[in-house]
The first five atom37 places (N, CA, C, CB, O) and aatype in JSON, in Angstrom:
{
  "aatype": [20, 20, 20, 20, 20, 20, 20, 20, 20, 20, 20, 20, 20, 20, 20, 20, 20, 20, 20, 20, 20, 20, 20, 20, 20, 20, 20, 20, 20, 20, 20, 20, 20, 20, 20, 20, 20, 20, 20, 20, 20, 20, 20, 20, 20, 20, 20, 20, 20, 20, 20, 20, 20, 20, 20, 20, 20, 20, 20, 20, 20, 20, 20, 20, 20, 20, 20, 20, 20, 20, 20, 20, 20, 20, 20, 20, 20, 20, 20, 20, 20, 20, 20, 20],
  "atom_mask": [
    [1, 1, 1, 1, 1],
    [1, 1, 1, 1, 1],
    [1, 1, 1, 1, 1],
    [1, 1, 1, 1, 1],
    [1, 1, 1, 1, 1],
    [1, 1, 1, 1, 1],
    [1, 1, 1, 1, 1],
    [1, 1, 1, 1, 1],
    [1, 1, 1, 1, 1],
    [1, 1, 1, 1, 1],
    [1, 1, 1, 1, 1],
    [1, 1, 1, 1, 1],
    [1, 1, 1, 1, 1],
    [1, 1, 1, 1, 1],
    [1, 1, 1, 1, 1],
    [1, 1, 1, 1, 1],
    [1, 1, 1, 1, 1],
    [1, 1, 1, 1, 1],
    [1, 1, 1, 1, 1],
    [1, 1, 1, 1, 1],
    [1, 1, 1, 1, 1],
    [1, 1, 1, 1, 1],
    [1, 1, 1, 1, 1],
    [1, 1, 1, 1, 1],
    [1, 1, 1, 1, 1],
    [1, 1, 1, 1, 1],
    [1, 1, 1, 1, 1],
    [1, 1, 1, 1, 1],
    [1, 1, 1, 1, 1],
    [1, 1, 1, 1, 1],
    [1, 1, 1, 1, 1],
    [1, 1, 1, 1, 1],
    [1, 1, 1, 1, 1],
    [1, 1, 1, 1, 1],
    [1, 1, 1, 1, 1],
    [1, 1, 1, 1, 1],
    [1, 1, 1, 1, 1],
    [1, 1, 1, 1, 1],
    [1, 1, 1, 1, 1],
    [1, 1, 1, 1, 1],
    [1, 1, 1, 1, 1],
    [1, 1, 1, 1, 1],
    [1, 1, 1, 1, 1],
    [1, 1, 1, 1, 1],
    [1, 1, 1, 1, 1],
    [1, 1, 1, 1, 1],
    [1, 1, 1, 1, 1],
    [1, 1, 1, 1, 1],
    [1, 1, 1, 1, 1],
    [1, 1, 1, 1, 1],
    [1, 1, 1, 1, 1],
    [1, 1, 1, 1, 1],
    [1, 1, 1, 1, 1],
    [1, 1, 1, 1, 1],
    [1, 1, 1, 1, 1],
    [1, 1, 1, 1, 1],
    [1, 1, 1, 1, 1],
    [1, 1, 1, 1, 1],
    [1, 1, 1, 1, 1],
    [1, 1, 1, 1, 1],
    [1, 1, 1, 1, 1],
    [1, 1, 1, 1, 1],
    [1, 1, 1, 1, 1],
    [1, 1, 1, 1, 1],
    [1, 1, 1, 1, 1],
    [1, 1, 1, 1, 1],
    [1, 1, 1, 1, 1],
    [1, 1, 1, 1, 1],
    [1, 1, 1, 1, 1],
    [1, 1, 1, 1, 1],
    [1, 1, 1, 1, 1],
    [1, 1, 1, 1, 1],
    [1, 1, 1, 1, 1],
    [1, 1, 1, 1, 1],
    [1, 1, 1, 1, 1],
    [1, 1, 1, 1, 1],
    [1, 1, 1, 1, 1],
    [1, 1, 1, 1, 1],
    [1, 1, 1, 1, 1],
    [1, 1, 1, 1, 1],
    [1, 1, 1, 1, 1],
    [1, 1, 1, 1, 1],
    [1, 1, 1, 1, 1],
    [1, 1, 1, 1, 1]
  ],
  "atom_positions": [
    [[20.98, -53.59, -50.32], [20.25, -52.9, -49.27], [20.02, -51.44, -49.69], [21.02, -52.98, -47.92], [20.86, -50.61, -50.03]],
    [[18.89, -51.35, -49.6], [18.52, -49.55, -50.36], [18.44, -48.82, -48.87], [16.47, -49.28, -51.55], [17.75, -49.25, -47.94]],
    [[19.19, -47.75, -48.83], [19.39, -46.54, -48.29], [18.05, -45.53, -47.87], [20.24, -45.93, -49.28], [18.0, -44.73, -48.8]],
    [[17.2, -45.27, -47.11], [16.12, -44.91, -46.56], [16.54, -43.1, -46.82], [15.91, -45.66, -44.87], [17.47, -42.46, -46.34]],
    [[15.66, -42.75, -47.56], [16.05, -41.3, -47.67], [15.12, -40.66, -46.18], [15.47, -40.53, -49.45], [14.14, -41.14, -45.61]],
    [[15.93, -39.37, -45.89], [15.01, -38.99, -45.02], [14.08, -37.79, -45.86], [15.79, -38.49, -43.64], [14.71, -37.12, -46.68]],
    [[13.01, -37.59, -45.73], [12.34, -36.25, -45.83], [12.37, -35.07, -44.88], [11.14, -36.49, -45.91], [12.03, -35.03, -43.7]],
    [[12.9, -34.0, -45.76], [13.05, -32.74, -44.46], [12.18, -31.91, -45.13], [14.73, -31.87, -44.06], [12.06, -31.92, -46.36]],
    [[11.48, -31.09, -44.27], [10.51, -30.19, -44.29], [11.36, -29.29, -45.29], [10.01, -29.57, -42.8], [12.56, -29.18, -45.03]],
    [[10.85, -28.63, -46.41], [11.58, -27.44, -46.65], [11.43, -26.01, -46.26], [11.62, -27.4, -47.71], [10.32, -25.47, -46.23]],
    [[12.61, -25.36, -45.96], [12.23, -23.97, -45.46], [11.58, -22.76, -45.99], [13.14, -23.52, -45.15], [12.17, -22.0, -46.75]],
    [[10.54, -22.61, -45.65], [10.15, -20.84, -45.65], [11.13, -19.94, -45.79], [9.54, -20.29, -44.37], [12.09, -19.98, -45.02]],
    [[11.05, -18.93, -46.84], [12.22, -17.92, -46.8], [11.64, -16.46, -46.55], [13.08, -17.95, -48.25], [10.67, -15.96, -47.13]],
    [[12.19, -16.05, -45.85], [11.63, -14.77, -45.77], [12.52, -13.67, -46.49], [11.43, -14.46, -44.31], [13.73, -13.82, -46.64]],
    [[11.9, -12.68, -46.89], [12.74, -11.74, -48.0], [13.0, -10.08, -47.32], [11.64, -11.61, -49.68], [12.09, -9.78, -46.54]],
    [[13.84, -9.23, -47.46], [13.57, -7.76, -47.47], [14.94, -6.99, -47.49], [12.68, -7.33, -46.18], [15.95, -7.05, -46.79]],
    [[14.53, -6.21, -48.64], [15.0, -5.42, -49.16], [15.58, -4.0, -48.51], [14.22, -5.39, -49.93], [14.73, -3.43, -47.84]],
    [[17.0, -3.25, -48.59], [17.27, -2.13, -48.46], [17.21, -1.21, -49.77], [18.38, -2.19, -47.86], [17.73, -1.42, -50.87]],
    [[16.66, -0.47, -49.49], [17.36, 0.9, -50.54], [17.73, 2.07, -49.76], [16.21, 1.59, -51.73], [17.09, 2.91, -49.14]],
    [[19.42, 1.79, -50.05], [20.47, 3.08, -49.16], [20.71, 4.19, -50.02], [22.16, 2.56, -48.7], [21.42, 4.25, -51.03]],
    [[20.09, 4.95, -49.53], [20.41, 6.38, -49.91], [21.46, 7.87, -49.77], [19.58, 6.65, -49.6], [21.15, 8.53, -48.77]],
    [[22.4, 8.37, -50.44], [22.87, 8.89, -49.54], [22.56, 10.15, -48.61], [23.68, 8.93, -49.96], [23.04, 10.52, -47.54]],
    [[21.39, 10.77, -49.6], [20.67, 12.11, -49.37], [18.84, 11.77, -48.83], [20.79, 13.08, -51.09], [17.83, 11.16, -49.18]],
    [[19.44, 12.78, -47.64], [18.14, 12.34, -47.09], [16.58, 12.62, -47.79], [18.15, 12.98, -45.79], [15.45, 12.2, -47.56]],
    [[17.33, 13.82, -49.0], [15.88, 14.55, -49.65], [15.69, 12.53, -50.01], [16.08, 16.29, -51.61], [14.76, 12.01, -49.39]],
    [[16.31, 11.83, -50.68], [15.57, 10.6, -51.66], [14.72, 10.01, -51.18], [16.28, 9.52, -52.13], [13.58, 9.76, -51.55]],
    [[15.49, 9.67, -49.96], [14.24, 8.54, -48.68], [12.57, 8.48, -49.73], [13.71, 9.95, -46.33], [12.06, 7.46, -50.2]],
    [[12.03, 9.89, -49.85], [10.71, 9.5, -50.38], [10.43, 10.0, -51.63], [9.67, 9.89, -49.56], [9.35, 10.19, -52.19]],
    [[11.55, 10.18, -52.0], [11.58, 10.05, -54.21], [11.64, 8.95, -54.42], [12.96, 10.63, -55.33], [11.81, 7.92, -53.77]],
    [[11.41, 9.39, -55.92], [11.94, 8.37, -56.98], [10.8, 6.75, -56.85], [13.94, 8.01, -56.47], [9.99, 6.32, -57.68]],
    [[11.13, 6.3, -55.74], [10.38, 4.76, -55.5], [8.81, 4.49, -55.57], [10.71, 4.27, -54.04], [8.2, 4.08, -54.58]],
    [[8.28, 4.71, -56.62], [6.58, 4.18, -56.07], [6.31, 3.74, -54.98], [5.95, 3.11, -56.7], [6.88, 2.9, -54.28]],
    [[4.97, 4.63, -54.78], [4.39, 3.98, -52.99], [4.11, 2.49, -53.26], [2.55, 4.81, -52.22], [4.18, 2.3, -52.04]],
    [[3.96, 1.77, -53.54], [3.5, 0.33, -53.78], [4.94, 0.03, -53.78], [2.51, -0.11, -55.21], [5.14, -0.65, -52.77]],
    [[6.07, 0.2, -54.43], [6.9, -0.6, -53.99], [8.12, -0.18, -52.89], [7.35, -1.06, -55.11], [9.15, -0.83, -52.77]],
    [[7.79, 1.07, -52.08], [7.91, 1.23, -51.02], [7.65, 0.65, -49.95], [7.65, 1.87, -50.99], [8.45, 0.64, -49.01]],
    [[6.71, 0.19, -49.92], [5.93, -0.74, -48.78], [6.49, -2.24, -48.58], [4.29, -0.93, -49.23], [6.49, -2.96, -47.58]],
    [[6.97, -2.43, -49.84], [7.92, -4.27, -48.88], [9.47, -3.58, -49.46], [7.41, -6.88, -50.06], [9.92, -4.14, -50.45]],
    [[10.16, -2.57, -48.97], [11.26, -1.94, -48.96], [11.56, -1.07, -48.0], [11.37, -1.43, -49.91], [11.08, 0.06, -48.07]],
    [[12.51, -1.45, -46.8], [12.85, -0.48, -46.21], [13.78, 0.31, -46.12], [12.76, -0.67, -45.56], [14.82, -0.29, -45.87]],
    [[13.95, 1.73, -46.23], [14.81, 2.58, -46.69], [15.64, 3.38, -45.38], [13.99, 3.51, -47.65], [15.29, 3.66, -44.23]],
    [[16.99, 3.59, -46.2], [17.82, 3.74, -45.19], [19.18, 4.95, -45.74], [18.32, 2.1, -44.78], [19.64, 5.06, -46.87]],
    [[19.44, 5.51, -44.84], [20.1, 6.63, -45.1], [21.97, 6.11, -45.44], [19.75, 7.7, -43.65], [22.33, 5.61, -44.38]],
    [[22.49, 6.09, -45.88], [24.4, 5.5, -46.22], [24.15, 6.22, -44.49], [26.07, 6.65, -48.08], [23.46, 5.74, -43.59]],
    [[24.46, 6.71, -44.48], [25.31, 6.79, -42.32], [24.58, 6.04, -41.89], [25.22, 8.39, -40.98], [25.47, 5.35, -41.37]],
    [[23.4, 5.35, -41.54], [22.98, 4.37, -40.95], [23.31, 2.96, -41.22], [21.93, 4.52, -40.99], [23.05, 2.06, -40.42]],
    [[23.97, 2.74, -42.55], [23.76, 1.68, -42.84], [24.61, 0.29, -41.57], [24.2, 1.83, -44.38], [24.13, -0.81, -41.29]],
    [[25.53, 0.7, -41.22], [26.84, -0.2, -40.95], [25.26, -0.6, -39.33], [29.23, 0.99, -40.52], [24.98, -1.8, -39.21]],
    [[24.78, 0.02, -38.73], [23.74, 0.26, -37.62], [22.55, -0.96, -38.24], [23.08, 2.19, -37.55], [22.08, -1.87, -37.55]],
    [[22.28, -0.74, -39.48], [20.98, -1.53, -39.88], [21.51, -3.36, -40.13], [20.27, -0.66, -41.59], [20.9, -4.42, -40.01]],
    [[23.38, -2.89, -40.65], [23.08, -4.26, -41.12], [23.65, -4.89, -40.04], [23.65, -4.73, -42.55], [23.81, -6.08, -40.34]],
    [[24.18, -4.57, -38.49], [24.25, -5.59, -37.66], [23.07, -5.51, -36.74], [25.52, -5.59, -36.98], [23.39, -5.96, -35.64]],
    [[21.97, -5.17, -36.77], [20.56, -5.13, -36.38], [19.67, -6.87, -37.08], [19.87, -3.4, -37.24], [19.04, -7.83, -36.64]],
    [[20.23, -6.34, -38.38], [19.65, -7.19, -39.56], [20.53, -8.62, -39.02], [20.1, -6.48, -41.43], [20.0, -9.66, -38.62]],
    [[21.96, -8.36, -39.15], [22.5, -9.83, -38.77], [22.16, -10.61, -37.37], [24.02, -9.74, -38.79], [22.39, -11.8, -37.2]],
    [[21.62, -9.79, -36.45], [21.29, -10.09, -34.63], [19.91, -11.28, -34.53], [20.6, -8.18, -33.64], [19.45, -12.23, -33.9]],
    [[19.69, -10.22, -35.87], [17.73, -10.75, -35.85], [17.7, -12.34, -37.07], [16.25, -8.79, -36.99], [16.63, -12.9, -37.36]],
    [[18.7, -12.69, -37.47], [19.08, -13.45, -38.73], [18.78, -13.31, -39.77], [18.9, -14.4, -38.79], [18.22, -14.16, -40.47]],
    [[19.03, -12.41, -40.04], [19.08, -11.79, -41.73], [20.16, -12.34, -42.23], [19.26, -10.1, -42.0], [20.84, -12.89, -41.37]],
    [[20.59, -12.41, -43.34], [21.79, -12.65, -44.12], [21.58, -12.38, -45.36], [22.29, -13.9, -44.06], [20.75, -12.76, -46.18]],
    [[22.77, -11.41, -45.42], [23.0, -10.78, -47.16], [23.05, -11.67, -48.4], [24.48, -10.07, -47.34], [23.89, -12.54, -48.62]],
    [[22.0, -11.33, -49.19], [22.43, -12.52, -50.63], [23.02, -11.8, -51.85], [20.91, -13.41, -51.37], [23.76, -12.24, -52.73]],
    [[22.48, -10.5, -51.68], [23.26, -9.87, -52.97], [22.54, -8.32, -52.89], [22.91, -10.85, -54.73], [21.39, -8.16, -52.46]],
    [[23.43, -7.2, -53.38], [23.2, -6.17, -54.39], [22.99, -5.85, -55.43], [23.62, -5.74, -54.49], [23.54, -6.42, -56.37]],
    [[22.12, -4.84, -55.61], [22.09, -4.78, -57.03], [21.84, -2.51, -57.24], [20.34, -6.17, -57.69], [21.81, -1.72, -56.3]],
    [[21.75, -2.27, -58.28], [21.39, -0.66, -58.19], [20.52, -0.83, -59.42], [22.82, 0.65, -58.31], [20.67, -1.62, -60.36]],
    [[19.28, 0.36, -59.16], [18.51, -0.05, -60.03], [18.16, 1.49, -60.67], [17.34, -1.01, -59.41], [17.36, 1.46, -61.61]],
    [[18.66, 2.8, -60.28], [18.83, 4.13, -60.0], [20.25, 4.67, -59.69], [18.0, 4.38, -58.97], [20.94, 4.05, -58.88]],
    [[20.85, 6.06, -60.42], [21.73, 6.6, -59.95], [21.82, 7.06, -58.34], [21.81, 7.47, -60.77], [22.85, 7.17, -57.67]],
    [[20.88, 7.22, -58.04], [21.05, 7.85, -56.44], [20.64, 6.94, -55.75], [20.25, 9.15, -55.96], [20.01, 7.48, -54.85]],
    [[20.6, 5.48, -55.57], [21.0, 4.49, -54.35], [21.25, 3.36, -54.85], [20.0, 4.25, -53.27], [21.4, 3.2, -56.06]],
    [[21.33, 2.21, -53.82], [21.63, 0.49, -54.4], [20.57, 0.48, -53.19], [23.59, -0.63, -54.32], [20.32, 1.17, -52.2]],
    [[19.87, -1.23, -54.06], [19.23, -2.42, -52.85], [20.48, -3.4, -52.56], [17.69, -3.55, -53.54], [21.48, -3.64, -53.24]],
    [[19.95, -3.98, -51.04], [20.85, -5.06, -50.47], [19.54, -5.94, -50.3], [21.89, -4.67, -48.96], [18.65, -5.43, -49.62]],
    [[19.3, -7.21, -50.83], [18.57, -7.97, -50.47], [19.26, -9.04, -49.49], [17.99, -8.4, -51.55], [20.42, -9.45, -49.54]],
    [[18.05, -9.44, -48.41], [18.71, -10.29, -46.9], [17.68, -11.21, -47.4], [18.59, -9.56, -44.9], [16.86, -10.97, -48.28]],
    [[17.85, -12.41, -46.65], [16.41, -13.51, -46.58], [17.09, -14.57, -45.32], [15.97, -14.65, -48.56], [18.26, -14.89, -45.11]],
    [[16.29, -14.8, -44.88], [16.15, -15.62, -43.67], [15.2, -17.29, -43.65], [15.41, -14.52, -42.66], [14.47, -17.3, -44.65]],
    [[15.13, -17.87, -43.28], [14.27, -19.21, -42.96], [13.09, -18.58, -41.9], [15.36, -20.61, -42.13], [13.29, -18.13, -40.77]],
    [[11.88, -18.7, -42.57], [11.0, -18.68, -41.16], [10.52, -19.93, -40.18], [9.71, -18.09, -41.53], [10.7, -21.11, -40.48]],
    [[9.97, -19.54, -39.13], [9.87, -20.48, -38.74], [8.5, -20.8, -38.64], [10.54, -20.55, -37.84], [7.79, -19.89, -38.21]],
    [[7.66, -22.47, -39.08], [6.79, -22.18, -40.46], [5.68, -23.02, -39.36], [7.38, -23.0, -42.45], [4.46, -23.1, -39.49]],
    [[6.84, -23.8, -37.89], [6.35, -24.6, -36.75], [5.28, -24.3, -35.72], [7.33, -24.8, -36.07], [4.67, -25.13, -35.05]],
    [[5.12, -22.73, -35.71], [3.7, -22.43, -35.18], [2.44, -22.58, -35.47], [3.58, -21.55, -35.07], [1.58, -22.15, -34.71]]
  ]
}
């Protein structure tokens, strides 16, 4: 007797990026405007504020990385919902 697989839709992921800064001069150094724009930037004292904002709304952390001496990214990604 063969076993009926089911098919599940696969999920949409949605992506976005922090870059935490600790000085407020950086906020708009360093980062090209083009890749400013799918990055939202955030000051170190805000952060602990952004990432239970981020967890409320279902974000979830996948990893860090630093790509510059003066901050790190936190990348989140989520499932969208793809049913509308």
């Amino acid at each position: 007797m063969k076993e009926k697989t089911k098919h599940q839709k696969n999920h949409e992921w949605g992506h976005k990026v922090l870059r935490v800064v600790n000085d407020e001069n950086l906020l708009n150094a360093i980062t090209p405007v083009r890749v400013k724009e799918s990055v939202d930037q955030v000051k170190m004292d805000d952060l602990q504020y952004e990432y239970e904002a981020l967890n409320m709304d279902g974000w979830r952390y996948q990893m860090g990385f630093a790509l510059d001496d003066d901050s790190f990214y936190l990348f989140y990604k989520k499932p969208l919902d793809t049913s509308k």
